[in-house]
Residue, then its C-alpha position, 0 to 999 in steps of 0.5 A: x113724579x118723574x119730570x125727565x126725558x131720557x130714553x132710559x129710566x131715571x132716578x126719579x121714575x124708579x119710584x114711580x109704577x112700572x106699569x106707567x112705562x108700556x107699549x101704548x105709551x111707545x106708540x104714543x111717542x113713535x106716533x107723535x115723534x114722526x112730526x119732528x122728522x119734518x123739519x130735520x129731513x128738510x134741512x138734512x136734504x136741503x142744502x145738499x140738493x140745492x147743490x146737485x147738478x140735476x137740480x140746478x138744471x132742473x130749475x136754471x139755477x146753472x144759468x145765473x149769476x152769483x147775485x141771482x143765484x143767492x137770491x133764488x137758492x135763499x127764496x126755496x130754502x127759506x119758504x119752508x119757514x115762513x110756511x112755518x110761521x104761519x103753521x105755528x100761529x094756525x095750530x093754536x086755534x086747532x089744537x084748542x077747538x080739534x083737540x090735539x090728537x086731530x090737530x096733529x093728524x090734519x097738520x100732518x096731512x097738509x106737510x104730506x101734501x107740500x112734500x108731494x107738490x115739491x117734487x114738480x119740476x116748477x118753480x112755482x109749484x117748488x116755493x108753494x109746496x115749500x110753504x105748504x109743507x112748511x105750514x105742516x113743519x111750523x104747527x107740528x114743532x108746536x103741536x108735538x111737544x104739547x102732545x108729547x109732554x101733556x101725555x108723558x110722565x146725508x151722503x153724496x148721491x149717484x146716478x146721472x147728473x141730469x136725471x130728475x130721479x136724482x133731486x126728486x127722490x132726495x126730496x120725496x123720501x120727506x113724504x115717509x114721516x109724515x104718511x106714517x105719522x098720520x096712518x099711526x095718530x089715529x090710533x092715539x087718545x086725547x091728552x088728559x089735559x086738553x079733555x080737563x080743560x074742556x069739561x070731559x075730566x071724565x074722559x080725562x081720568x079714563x085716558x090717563x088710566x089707559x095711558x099709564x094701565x093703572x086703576x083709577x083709584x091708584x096713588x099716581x093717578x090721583x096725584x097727577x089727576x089732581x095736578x091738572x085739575x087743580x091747575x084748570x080750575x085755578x086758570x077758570x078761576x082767575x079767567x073765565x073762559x077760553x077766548x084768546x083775548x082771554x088768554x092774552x090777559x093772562x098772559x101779559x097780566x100774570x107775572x107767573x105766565x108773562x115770565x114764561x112766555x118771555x123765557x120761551x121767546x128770548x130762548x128761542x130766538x137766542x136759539x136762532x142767533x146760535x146760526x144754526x139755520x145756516x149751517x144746517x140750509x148751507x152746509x155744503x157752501x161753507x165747507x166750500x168757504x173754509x176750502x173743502x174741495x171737491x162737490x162730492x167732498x162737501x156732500x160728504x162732509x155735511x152728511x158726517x155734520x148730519x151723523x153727529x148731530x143724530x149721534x148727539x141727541x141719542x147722547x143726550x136723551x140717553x145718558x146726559x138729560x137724566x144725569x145732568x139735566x137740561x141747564x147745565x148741557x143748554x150751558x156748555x152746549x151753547x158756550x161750544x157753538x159760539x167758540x166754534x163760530x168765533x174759530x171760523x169768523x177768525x180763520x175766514x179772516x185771517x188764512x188764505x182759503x184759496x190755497x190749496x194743498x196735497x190734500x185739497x183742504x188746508x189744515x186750518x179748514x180741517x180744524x174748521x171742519x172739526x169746528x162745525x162738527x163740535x159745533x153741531x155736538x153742541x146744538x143740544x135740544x130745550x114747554x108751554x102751552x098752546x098760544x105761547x107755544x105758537x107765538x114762540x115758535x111763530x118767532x121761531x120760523x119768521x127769525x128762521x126765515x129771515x136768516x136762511x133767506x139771507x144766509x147765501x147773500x150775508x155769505x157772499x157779502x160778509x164773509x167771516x164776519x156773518x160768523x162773528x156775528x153768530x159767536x158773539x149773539x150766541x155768547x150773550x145767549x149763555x149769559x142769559x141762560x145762566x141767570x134766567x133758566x132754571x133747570x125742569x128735570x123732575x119738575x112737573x108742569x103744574x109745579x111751574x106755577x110756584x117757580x115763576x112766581x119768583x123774578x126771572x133775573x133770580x132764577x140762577x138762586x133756584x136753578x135746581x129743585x128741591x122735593x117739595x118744588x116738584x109738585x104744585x104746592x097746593x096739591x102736595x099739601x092736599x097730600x101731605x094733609x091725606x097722608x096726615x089724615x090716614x095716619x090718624x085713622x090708623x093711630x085712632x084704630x091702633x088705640x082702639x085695638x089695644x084698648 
């Protein structure tokens, strides 16, 4: 069965059905796939209003010195993610009892709320809406995903300085996404999996037929009905319930599950050691650092970083991810970021970005700039299930607000060295990724189980799937032994007729 991402066919899905690509499954997609704008309006808008001049009024950020002012910007930036860290724990529980559909919905609506509370010219108000929000952002980067894979087969701002329409509506537009999410979810059904799992397979076949328009009786849908079941009744079998003290045996009991669960974290934070959080929170500080000159100049430039990145991911799930899979682009991806932060820690060391020249920007800073926007063409996008996924991402935000609550303090203090730091953590992470990650493209869910079977430190031998390794070994015998079965029949039927 088709286990790619791309937004166009693959070589594997064009064996697959036609039927199972159609309008209810777009609406799914667009439905869930507002929950991942939370987060990137946040940091596309984030770094660029804490540099505007109405804002700093606003909230006094103008009157303060360089040690208060690091404080104070590193504070709003990073309550978003530690809004995050407890949205990721909490949607774990809500995803298992409200099923995933109203999860996401409910979550949704809180980040609406936040949204609207950081608009309130306080501060207080700002850091408790950055959490709120951030609640929102935390459980959605879980819940999407999970909902998303159990159903599938910036610019400078004009206007007065001082007038609070400025920051305001940079910080609203985030408010689109998240009403539009919650306005179009309840028109979604529930995923097959999370209705197996609690006894309504019924339910569960129904949903999976309306999901791809297939009858029930079809070869697909039985093939993937009997993928989750098998894998359910596998999980009953072994652990009876669905507890967390329950799920946390199986997890750390389970070298198959414990391998998972470790791959996804050491990802994740391997992810954050990239630095990515401080280029997307500060941009604008240091295009500043490597000598752009100019507010407007450094806005603009982080629009442009901004543009590549959306450039980058449409060229990934495009073209790259059904061509070349996902291991391969993680590899080169994150080999580019860290040559890029080893290229600024070196030119922050050794040039004088005080000088200035005809242009404003030294040419070292010009191939800075180029720097971090390769930098951002290789922050290409990498699934488990709902409390590995919210303890991973719960990593993921608390790491995420540790280093952006530091990033304007490590900036001031260390200088080059805050990105030397980034390139030699994240050239560690390539290592990583070669010898323990394998590639997922054509691999569907359930066939994991066999995967991790095998030592995590010998995964590069298995890096790439062969037919028989994309479908969960017991169900692909069960099939073979079918088609075994109809062959015999029709042989039997054969024999008889010319008899």
């Amino acid at each position: 069965m088709a286990g790619g991402t791309s937004i166009w066919i693959s070589n594997e899905a064009k064996t697959d059905p036609k039927a199972i690509f159609n309008l209810r499954l777009l609406f799914l997609l667009v439905s869930v796939a507002w929950g991942g704008s939370f987060y990137g309006f946040d940091t596309g808008n984030i770094g660029g209003i804490l540099t505007l001049p109405s804002f700093q009024n606003a909230f006094g950020l103008n009157k303060m010195s360089q040690n208060d002012l690091d404080d104070r910007k590193g504070t709003i930036a990073s309550m978003l993610a530690a809004g995050g860290s407890a949205g990721a724990l909490l949607a774990a529980p809500t995803s298992d009892y409200l099923g995933r559909k109203w999860s996401v919905f409910g979550w949704g609506f809180v980040f609406v709320i936040g949204a609207a509370m950081q608009m309130v010219a306080d501060y207080d108000v700002l850091l408790g809406g950055r959490f709120v929000a951030g609640m929102g952002v935390g459980a959605s980067s879980m819940l999407t995903p999970q909902f998303l894979a159990e159903n599938s087969p910036q610019w400078d701002w004009p206007g007065v300085e001082h007038d609070d329409t400025q920051w305001r509506t940079a910080m609203g537009i985030q408010i689109i996404p998240g009403a539009l999410m919650c306005l179009m979810i309840p028109f979604v059904p529930e995923t097959p999996r999370w209705l197996i799992n609690h006894g309504r397979s019924e339910q569960g076949l129904k949903n999976i037929c309306k999901l791809r328009k297939l009858p029930a009786d079809h070869e697909y849908i039985q093939t993937e009905f009997s993928e989750i079941e098998a894998q359910v009744r596998h999980e009953q079998e072994c652990f009876a319930g669905h507890s967390y003290w329950v799920v946390m045996k199986d997890i750390f009991t389970s070298r198959n599950n414990f391998q998972r669960f470790f791959l996804a974290v050491m990802l994740f934070l391997f992810h954050k050691f990239t630095g990515t959080d401080s280029i997307n929170y500060y941009a604008p500080e240091i295009f500043d650092l490597i000598g752009v000159s100019g507010g407007s100049t450094t806005l603009l430039d982080t629009g442009i970083y901004g543009v590549v990145k959306t450039v980058t991911t449409i060229f990934y799930v495009g073209y790259l991810v059904d061509r070349i899979g996902r291991r391969v682009p993680l590899l080169v991806g994150a080999t580019m970021q860290a040559t890029c932060m080893l290229y600024l820690a070196l030119y922050l060391r050794f040039a004088d970005t005080s000088a200035t020249t005809v242009g404003g920007t030294p040419a070292g800073g010009i191939v800075g700039i180029v720097a971090i926007y390769i930098y951002a063409f290789g922050n290409i996008p990498t699934r488990i299930r709902s409390f590995c996924m919210a303890f991973c991402f719960f990593i993921n935000w608390i790491v995420d607000y540790g280093i952006t609550r530091a990033t304007p303090n490590m900036i001031t203090e260390m200088g080059w060295g805050v990105f030397l730091l980034y390139a030699m953590l994240t050239y560690l992470g390539v290592i990583f990724i070669y010898f323990c990650l394998p590639e997922m493209k054509g691999r569907s869910i359930e066939s994991m189980d066999n995967l991790f079977e095998r030592p995590l430190w010998t995964m590069w031998r298995h890096a790439y799937p062969t037919e028989e390794e994309k479908v969960r070994s017991d169900v692909l015998d069960n099939i073979v032994t079918g088609k075994q079965d109809d062959d015999a029949k029709r042989a039997d039927v054969e024999h008889l007729e010319t008899a």
